[in-house]
C-alpha positions in Angstrom: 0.0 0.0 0.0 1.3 3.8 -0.9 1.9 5.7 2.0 -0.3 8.8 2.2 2.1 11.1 0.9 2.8 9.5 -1.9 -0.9 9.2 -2.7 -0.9 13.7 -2.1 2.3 13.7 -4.7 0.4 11.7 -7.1 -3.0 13.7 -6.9 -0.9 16.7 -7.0 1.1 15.4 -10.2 -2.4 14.4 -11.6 -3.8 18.2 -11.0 -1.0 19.7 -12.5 -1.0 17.3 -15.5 -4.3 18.3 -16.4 -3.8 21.7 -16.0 -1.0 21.4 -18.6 -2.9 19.4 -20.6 -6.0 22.4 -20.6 -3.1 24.5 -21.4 -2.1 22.7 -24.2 -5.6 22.7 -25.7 -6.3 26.2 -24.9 -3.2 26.5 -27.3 -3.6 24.5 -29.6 -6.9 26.1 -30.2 -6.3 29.5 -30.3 -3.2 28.6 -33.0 -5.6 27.0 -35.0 -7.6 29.7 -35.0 -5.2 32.9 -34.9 -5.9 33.4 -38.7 -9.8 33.4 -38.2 -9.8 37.5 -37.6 -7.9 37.9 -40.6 -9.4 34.9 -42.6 -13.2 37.1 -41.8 -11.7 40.0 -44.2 -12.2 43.7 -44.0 -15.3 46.3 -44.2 -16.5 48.5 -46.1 -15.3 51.9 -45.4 -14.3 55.6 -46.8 -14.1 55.9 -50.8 -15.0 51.9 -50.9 -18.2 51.8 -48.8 -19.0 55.5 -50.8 -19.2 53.5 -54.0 -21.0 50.9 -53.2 -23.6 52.9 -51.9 -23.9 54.6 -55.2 -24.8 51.3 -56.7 -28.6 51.1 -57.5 -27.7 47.4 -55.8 -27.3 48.3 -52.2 -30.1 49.9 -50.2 -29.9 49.7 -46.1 -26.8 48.9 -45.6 -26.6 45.9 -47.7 -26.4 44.7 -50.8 -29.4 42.7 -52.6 -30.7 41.0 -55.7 -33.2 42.5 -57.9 -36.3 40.1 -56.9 -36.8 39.4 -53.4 -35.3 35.9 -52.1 -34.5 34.0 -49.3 -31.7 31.8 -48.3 -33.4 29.3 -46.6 -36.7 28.3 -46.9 -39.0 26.5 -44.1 -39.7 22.9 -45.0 -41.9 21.3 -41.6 -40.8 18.5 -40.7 -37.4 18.4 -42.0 -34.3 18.6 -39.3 -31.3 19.7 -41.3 -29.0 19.2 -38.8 -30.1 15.6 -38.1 -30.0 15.1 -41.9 -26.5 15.8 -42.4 -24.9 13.7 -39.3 -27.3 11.2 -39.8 -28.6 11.4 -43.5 -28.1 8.4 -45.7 -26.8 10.2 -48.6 -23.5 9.1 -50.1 -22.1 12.5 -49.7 -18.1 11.4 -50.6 -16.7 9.3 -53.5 -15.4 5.3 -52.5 -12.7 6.0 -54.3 -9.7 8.5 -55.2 -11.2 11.2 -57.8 -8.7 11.3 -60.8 -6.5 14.0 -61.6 -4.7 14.9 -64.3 -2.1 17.4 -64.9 -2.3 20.1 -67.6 0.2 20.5 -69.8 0.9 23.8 -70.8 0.2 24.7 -74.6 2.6 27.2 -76.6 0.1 28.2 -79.2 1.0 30.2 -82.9 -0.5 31.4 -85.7 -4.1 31.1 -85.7 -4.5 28.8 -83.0 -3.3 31.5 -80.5 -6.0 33.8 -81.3 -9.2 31.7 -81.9 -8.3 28.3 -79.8 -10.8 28.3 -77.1 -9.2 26.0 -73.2 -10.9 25.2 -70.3 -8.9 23.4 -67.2 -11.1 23.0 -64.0 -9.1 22.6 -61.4 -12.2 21.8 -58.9 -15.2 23.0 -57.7 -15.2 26.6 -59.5 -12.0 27.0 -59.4 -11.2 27.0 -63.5 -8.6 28.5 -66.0 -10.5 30.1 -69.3 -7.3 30.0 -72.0 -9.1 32.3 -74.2 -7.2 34.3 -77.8 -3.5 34.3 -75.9 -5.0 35.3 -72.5 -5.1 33.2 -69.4 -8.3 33.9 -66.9 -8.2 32.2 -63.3 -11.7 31.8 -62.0 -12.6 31.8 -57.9 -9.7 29.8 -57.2 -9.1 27.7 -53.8 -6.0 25.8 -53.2 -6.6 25.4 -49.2 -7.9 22.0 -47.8 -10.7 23.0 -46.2 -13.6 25.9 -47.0 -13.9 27.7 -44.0 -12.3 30.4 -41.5 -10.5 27.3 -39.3 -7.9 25.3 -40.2 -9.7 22.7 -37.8 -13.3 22.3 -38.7 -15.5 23.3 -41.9 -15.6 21.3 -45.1 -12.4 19.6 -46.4 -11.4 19.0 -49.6 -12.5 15.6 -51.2 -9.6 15.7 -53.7 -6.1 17.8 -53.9 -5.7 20.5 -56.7 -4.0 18.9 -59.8 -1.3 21.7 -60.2 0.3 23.5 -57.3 -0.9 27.1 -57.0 3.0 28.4 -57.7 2.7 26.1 -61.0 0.1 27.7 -62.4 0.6 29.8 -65.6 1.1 33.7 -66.0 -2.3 34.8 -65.8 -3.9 37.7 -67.4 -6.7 38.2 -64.6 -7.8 36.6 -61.7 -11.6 37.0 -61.0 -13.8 36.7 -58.4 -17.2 35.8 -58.0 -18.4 36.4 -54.5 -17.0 36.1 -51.1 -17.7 32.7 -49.7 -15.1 30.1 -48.4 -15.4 28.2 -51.1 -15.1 30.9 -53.7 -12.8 33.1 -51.7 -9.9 31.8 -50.0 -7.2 34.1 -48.3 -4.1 31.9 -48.2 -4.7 31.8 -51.7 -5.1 35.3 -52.6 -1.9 35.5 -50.9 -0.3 33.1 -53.0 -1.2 34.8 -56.0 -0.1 37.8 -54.8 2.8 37.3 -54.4 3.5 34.5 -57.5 1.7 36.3 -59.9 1.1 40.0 -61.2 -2.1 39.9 -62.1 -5.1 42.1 -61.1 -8.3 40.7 -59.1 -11.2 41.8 -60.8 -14.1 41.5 -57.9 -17.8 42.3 -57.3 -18.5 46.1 -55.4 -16.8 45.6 -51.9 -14.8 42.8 -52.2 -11.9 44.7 -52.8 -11.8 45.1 -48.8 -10.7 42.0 -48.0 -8.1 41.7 -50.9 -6.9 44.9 -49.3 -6.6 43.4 -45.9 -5.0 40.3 -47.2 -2.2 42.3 -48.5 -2.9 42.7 -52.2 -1.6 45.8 -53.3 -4.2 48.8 -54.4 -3.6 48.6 -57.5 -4.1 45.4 -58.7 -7.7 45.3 -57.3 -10.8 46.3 -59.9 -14.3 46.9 -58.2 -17.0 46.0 -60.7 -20.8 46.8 -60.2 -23.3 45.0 -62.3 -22.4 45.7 -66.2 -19.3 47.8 -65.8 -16.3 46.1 -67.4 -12.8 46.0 -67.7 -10.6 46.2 -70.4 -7.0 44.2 -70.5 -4.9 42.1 -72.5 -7.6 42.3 -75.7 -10.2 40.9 -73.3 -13.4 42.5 -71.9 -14.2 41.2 -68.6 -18.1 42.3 -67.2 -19.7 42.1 -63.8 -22.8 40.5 -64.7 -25.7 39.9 -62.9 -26.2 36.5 -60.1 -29.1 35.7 -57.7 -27.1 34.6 -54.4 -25.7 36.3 -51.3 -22.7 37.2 -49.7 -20.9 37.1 -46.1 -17.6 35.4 -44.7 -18.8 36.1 -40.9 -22.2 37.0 -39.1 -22.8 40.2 -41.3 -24.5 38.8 -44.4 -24.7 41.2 -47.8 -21.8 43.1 -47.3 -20.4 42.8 -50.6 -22.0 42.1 -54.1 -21.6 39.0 -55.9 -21.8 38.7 -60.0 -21.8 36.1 -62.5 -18.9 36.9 -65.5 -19.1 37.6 -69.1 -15.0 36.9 -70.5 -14.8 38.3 -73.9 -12.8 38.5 -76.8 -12.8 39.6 -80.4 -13.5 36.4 -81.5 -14.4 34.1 -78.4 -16.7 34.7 -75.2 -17.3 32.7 -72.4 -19.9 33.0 -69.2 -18.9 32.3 -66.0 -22.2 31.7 -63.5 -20.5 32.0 -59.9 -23.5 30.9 -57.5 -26.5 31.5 -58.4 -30.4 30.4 -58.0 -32.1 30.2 -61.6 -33.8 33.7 -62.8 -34.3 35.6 -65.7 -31.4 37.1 -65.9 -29.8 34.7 -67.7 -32.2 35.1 -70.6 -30.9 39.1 -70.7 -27.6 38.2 -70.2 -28.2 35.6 -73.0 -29.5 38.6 -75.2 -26.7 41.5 -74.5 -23.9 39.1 -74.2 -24.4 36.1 -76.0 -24.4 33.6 -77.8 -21.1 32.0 -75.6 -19.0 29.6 -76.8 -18.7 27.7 -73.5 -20.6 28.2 -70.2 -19.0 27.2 -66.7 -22.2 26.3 -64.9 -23.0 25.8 -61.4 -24.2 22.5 -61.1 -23.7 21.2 -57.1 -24.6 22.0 -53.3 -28.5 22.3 -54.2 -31.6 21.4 -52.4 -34.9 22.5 -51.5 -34.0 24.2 -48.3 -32.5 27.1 -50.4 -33.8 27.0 -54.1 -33.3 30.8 -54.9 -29.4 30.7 -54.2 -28.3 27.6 -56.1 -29.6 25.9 -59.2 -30.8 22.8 -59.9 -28.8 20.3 -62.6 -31.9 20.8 -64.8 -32.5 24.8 -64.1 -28.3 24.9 -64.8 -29.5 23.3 -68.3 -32.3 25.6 -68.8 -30.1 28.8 -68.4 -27.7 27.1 -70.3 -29.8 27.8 -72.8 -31.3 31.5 -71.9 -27.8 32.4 -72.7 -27.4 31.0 -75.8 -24.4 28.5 -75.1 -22.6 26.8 -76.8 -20.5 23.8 -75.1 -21.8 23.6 -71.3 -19.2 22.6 -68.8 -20.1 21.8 -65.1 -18.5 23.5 -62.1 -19.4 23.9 -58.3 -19.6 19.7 -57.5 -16.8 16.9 -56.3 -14.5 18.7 -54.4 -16.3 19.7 -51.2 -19.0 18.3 -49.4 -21.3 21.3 -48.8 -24.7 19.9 -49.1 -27.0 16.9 -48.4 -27.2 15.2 -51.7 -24.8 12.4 -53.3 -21.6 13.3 -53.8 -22.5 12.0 -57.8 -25.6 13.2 -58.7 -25.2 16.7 -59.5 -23.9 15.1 -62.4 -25.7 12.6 -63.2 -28.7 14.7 -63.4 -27.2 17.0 -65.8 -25.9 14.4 -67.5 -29.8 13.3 -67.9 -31.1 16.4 -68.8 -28.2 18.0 -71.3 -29.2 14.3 -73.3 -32.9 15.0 -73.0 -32.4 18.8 -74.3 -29.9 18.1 -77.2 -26.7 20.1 -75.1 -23.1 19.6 -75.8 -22.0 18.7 -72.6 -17.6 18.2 -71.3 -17.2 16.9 -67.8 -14.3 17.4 -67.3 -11.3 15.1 -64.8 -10.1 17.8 -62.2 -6.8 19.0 -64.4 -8.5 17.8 -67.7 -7.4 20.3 -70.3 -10.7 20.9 -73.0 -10.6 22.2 -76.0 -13.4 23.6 -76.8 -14.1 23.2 -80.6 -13.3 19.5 -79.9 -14.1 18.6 -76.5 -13.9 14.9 -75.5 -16.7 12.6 -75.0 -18.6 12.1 -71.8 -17.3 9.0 -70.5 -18.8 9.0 -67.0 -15.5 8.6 -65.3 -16.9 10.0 -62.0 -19.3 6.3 -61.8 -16.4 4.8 -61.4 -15.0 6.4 -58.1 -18.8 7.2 -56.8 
């Protein structure tokens, strides 16, 4: 038997353990989350919050879309919550998602003006190789979607290309401010491997500028003004979503994208519910060679901010496209339906309705003039 004070040292050792231990956590947490402040972005203020109040867009305070929506809608009966930690969708792939890796193409002659690339990287995140120019759409290269480095979602797959192997870009563009869209440890990396400007919806420019990203490579776009560079004419076009990176929601605009050049254009949706703005962006803009279309993390809890496979089809259409490409699925889990069947419903409908459809590998390189057949690859991993 222990003698009595050797049972006191051993409760003593025990208390102070613990209290290292709670320590330790209290640590290691706020590590983990000592880039969250900075990861929440800046605000609107002085010659940037005086602009976008001159935008026929913002009213109150906020920001808003031209027909009255809601995020989420009431559905009785349904528990969201217990759906997604009990829900028995298949929400993640069995198997590894393919990659490939792009090679880069030296085009001349003709080919360098009228050939027509599109490399999706994952989720939205998709270089448009368009007459020469090289356009980087909403990329994210961190692993998880979210202000922590410790919780939100985490990527399904790894970018095929590192982020410092990427190509000289011509313009890097933004679509709205969400995790998923918006990613600060990117930004940074871009900022400092490449030259190129961020073209961004009305107010976004505030967290560029808190990230570090110098003043002058940040272009603030309201609804159908444009910019001009490299023989391409980028436009703010207009999207039926939201914005917010914190508790504030509707701070900053979000846009869908119209990429032109002389001979080529291509629409970019960002997120967006279906409306009929596509059928007026159809008729100002169009017709498009290629549309990158929003395809994934839909349901009927919030119909107005995210379309359907089969509404993605029908404003496929609206705007007068040409070769439809999906984006917005397989890379993170952000919503309760199969990790496969964005796809497989657009690959449904787009048969149904006579559209040219390329789904793309993450990495796969298509042309589009001659873009490869549908295989289903993504049935083989689902």
């Amino acid at each position: 038997m222990r003698a009595p004070a050797d049972r006191q040292l051993d409760r003593a050792l025990g208390r102070r353990l613990w209290r290292m231990t709670g320590l330790a956590a209290v640590a290691g947490l706020a590590w983990a989350a000592r880039d969250v402040p900075a990861q929440l972005g800046g605000r609107l203020t002085g010659a940037r919050a005086e602009r976008a109040a001159r935008s026929p867009r913002f009213r109150d305070g906020t920001f808003h879309n031209p027909a009255s929506t809601r995020t989420m809608v009431a559905d009785p009966g349904r528990n969201l919550l217990k759906e997604l930690v009990l829900g028995k969708q298949k929400r993640r792939p069995d198997s590894a998602v393919p990659l490939l890796r792009p090679e880069e193409r030296q085009l001349s002659g003709d080919a360098a003006h009228t050939e027509l690339g599109i490399v999706w990287y994952g989720h939205a995140s998709t270089l448009v190789e368009i007459e020469g120019e090289r356009v980087l759409l909403d990329p994210v290269w961190s692993d998880r979607c979210s202000p922590s480095a410790l919780v939100g979602p985490r990527r399904i797959h790894q970018p095929p290309v590192r982020l410092d192997e990427l190509p000289r870009l011509t313009a890097i563009v933004i679509s709205h401010d969400h995790y998923d869209h918006l990613d600060m440890a990117t930004v940074q990396g871009l900022t400092a491997h490449q030259s190129a400007p961020f073209l961004v919806p009305l107010g976004v420019g505030a967290h560029l500028e808190r990230w570090g990203v110098p003043d002058e490579r940040i272009v603030e776009l309201d609804w159908s003004e444009r910019h001009e560079l490299g023989g391409l004419t980028i436009t703010a076009t207009p999207a039926q979503h939201f914005s917010g990176r914190g508790l504030r929601r509707d701070g900053t605009l979000w846009s869908s994208w119209v990429i032109a050049g002389a001979h080529r254009k291509v629409f970019y949706t960002g997120d967006s519910g279906y409306f009929d703005g596509y059928a007026a962006i159809g008729a100002e803009h169009g017709p498009f060679d290629v549309t990158l279309m929003q395809i994934g993390a839909y349901d009927r809890a919030w119909p107005s901010i995210h379309m359907f496979p089969e509404e993605a089809v029908t404003a496929h259409l609206d705007l007068r496209g040409g070769l439809f490409v999906p984006v917005h699925w397989a890379t993170f889990n952000l919503a309760l339906h199969d990790w496969s069947e964005p796809v497989d419903r657009l690959w449904a409908e787009a048969k149904a309705r006579d559209v040219r459809l390329a789904v793309p590998r993450p990495g796969e390189r298509v042309v589009v003039d001659d873009p490869p057949p549908v295989d289903g690859w993504w049935q083989a991993v689902a």
